[in-house]
VORO-265081 format. One record per residue (C-alpha): residue in one letter; residue number from 1; x, y, z. Coordinates in Angstrom, 2 decimals. Layout:
! residues N
[r 'a'; NUM; [X; Y; Z]]
...
! end
This chain:
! residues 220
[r 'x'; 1; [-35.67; -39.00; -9.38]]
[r 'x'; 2; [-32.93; -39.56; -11.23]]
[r 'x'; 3; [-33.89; -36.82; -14.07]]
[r 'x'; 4; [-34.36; -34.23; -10.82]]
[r 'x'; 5; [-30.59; -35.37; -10.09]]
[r 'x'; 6; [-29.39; -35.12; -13.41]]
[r 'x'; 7; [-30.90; -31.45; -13.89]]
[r 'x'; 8; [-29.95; -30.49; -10.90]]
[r 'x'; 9; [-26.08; -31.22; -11.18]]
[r 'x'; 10; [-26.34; -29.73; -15.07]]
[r 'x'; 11; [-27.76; -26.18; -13.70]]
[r 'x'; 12; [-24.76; -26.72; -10.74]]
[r 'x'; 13; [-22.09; -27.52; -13.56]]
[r 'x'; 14; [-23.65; -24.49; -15.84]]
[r 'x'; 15; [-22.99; -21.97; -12.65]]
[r 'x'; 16; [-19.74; -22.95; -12.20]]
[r 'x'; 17; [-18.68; -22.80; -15.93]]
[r 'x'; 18; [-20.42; -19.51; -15.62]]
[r 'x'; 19; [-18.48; -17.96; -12.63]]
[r 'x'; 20; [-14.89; -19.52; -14.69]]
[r 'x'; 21; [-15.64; -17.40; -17.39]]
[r 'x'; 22; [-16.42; -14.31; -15.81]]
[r 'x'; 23; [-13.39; -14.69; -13.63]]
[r 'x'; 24; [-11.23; -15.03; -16.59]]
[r 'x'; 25; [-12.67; -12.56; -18.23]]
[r 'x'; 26; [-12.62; -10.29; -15.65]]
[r 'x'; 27; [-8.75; -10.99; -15.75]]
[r 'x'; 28; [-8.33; -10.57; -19.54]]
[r 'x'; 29; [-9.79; -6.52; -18.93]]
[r 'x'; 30; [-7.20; -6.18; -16.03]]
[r 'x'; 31; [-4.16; -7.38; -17.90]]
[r 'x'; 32; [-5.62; -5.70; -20.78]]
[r 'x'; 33; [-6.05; -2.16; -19.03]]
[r 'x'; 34; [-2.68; -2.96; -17.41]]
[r 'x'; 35; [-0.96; -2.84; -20.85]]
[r 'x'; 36; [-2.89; 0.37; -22.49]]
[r 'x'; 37; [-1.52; 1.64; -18.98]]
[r 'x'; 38; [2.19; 0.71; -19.44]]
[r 'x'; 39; [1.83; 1.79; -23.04]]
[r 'x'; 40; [0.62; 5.52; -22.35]]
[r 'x'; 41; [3.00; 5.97; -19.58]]
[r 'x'; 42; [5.57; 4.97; -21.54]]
[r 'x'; 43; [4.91; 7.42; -24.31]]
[r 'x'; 44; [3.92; 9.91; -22.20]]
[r 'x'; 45; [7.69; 9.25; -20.90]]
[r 'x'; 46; [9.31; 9.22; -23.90]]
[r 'x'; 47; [8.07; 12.44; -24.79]]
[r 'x'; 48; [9.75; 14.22; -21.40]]
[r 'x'; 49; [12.78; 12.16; -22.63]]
[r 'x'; 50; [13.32; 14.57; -26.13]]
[r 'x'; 51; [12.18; 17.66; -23.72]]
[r 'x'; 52; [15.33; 16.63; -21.21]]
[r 'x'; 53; [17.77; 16.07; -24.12]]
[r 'x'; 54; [16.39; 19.37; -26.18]]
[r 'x'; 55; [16.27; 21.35; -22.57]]
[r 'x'; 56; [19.61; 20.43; -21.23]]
[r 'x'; 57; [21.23; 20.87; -24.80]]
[r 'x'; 58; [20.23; 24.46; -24.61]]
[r 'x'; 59; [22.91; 26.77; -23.18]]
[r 'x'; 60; [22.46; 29.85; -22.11]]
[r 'x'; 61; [24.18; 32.46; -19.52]]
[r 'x'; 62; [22.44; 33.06; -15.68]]
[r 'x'; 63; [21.72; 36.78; -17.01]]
[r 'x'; 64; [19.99; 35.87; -20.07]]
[r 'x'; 65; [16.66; 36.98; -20.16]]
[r 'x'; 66; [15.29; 33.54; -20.66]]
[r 'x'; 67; [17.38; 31.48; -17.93]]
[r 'x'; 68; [14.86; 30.94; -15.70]]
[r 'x'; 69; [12.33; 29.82; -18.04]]
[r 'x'; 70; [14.97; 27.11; -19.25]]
[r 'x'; 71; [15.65; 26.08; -15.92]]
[r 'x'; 72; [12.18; 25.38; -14.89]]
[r 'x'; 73; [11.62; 23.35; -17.96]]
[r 'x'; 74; [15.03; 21.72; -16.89]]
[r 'x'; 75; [14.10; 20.35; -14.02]]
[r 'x'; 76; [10.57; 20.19; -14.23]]
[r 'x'; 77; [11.12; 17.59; -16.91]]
[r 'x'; 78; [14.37; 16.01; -15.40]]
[r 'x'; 79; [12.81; 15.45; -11.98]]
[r 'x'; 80; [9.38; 13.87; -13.53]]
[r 'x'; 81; [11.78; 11.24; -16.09]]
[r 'x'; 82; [14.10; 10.62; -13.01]]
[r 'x'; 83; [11.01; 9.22; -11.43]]
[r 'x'; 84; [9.40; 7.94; -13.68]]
[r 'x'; 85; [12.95; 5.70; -14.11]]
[r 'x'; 86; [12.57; 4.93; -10.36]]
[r 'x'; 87; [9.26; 3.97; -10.88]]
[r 'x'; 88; [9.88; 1.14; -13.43]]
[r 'x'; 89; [12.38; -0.17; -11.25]]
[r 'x'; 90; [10.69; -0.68; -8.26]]
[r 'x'; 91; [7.91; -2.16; -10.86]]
[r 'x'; 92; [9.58; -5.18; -12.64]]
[r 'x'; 93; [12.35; -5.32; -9.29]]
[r 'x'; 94; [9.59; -6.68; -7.26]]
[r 'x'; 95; [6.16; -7.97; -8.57]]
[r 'x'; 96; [3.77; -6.79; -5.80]]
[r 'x'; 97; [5.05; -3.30; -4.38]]
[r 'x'; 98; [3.64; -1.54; -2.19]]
[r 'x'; 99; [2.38; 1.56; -3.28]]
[r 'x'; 100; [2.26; 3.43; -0.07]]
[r 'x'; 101; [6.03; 2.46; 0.39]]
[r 'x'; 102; [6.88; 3.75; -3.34]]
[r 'x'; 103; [5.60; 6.74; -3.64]]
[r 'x'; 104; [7.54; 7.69; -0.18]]
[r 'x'; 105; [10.79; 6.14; -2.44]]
[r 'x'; 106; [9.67; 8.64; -5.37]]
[r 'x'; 107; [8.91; 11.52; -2.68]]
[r 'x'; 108; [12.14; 11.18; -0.93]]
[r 'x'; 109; [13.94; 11.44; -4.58]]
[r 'x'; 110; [12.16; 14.27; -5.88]]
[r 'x'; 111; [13.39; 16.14; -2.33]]
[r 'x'; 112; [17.14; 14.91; -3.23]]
[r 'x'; 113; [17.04; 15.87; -6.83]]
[r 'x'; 114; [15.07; 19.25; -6.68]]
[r 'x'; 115; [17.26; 20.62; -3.78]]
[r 'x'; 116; [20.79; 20.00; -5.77]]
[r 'x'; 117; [19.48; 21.35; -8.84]]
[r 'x'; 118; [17.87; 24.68; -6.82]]
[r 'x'; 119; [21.49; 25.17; -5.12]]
[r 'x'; 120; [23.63; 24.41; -8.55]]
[r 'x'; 121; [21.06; 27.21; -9.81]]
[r 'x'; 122; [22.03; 28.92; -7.30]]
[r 'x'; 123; [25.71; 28.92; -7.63]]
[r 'x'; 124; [25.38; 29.47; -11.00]]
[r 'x'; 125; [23.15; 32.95; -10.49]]
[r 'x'; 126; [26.35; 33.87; -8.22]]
[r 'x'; 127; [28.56; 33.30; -10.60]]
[r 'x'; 128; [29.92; 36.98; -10.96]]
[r 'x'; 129; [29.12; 38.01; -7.61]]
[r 'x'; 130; [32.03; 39.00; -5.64]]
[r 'x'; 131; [30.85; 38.04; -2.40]]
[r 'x'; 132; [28.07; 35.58; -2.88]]
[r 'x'; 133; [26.04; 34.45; 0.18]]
[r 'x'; 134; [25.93; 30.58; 0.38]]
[r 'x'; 135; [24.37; 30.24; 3.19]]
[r 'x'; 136; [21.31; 32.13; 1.34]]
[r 'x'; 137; [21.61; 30.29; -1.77]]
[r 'x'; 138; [21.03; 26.87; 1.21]]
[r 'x'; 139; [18.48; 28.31; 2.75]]
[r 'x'; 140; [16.54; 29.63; -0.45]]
[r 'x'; 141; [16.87; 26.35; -2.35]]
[r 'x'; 142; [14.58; 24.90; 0.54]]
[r 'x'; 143; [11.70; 26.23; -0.92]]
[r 'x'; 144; [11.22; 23.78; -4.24]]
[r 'x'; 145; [11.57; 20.58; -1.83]]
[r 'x'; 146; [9.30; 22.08; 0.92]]
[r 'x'; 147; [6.58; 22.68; -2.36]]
[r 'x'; 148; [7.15; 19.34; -3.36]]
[r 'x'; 149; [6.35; 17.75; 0.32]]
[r 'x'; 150; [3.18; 20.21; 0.12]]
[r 'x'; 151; [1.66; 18.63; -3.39]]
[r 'x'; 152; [2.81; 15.24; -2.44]]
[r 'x'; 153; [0.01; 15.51; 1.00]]
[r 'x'; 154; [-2.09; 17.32; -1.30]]
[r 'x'; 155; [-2.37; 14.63; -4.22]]
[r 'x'; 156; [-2.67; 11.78; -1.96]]
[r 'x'; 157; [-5.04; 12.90; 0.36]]
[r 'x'; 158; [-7.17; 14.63; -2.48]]
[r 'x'; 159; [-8.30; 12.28; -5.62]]
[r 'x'; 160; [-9.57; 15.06; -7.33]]
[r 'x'; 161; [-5.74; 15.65; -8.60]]
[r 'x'; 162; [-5.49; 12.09; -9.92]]
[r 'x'; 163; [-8.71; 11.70; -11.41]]
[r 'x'; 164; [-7.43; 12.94; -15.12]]
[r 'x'; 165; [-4.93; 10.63; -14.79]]
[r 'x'; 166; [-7.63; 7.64; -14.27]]
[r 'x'; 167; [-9.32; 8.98; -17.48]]
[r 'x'; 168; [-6.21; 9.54; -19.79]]
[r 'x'; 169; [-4.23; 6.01; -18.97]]
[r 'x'; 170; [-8.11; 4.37; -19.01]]
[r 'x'; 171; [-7.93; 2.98; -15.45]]
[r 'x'; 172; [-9.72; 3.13; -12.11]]
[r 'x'; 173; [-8.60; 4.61; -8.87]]
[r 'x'; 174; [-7.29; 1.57; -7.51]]
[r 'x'; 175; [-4.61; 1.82; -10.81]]
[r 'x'; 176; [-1.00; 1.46; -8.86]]
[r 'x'; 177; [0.53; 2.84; -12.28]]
[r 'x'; 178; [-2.24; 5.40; -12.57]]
[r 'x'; 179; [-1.41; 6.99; -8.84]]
[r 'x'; 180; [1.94; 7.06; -9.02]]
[r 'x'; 181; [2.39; 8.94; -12.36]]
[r 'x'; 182; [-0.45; 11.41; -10.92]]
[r 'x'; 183; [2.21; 11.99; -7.81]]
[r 'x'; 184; [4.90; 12.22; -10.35]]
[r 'x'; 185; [3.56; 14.73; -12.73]]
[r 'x'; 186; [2.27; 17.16; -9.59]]
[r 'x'; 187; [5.93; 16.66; -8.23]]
[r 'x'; 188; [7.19; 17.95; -11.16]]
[r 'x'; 189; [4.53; 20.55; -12.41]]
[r 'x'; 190; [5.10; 22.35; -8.49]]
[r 'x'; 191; [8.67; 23.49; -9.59]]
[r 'x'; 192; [6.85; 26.01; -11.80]]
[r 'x'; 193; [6.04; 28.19; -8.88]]
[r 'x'; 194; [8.43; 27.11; -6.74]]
[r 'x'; 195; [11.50; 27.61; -8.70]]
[r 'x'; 196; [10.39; 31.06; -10.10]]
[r 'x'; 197; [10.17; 32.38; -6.32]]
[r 'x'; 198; [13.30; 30.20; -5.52]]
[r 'x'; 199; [14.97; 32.18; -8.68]]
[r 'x'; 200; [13.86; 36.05; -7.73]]
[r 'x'; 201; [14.66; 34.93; -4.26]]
[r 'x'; 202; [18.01; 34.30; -4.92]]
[r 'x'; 203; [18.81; 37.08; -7.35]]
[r 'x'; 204; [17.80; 39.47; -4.02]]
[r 'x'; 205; [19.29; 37.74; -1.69]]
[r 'x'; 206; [22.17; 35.76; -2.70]]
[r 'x'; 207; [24.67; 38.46; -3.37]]
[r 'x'; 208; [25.75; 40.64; -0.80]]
[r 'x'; 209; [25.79; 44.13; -1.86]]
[r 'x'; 210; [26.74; 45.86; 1.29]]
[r 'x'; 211; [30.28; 45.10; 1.38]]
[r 'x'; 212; [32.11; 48.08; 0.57]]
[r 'x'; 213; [35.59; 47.25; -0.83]]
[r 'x'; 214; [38.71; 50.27; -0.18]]
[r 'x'; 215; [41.05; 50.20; -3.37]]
[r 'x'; 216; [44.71; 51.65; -2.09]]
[r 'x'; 217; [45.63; 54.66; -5.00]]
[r 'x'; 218; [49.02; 53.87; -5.91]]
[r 'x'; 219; [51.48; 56.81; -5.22]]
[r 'x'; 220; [52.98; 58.41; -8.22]]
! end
């Protein structure tokens, strides 16, 4: 009887030691994919950190051939570090946040950011126009914010567009890291289109050609 017992509260003692250590290691692999996360990101951010300060180092005038390339690599890469930089501050400012909640924080600053660098863009294609049209260059610079509302219901409604993302930080699709950079880097990779049409949009439109200007001839 007392063997029975004995046996009986070694097998229970045996399950339970069991169950420990595949709950800590269980843990161990989270904190451990957590990290390779944080570490990838991280380089993967430090590398749109040289393409910001080689980018905006770069100077070059609105009618140069190349301006519009420049500034799409400009604030492609400026946008995706600036939230990135929100990112990690939400991150170690509160130690549970809610992803839902930040990606609307990273959404809302992606709208901010985009639209004043679409409109400086645009001032600066109107540069030498006589009679510029602001309220076009206003109105035009709508469309890389509107793009960016577009891929942000696209990426979080579809996990097709994050699944690389799962697969190159080594996570799973419950990864709050993983997500977020997925809606970062399809924020960012939209101004592609959306700034080129914003660009030839504004080159059209922005300057108002049909204001004919009457020179008085000085008299002799």
């Amino acid at each position: 009887m007392n063997q029975d017992f004995n046996v009986s509260v070694n097998d229970d003692f045996s399950k339970t030691n069991n169950i420990s250590m595949s709950e800590n290691s269980m843990k161990t692999d989270l904190v451990s994919t957590e990290n390779n996360e944080k570490i990838i990101a991280l380089i993967i951010s430090i590398v749109v950190l040289i393409v910001v300060i080689i980018t905006w180092s770069v100077k070059n005038h609105p009618n140069d051939s190349s301006y519009m390339l420049l500034q799409i690599l400009k604030q492609s890469s400026l946008i995706y570090l600036v939230l990135q930089m929100t990112l990690v501050i939400i991150y170690f400012k509160y130690n549970e946040p809610d992803q839902t909640q930040t990606s609307y924080i990273l959404l809302v600053v992606a709208i901010i950011l985009s639209y004043c660098l679409s409109v400086f863009m645009g001032y600066a294609i109107t540069s030498e126009c006589k009679h510029p049209k602001r309220y076009s260059i206003f109105t035009n610079s709508l469309i890389v914010p509107i793009s960016i509302i577009g891929v942000y219901l696209l990426v979080t409604n579809i996990e097709f567009m994050r699944s690389g993302f799962y697969s190159a930080l080594n996570s799973t699709n419950e990864s709050y890291i993983a997500n977020l950079v997925a809606i970062s880097f399809w924020m960012a990779m939209i101004i592609f289109p959306a700034l080129t049409v914003t660009y030839f949009r504004l080159e059209e439109k922005a300057c108002n050609t049909d204001i004919i200007e009457i020179h008085k001839i000085p008299q002799k």
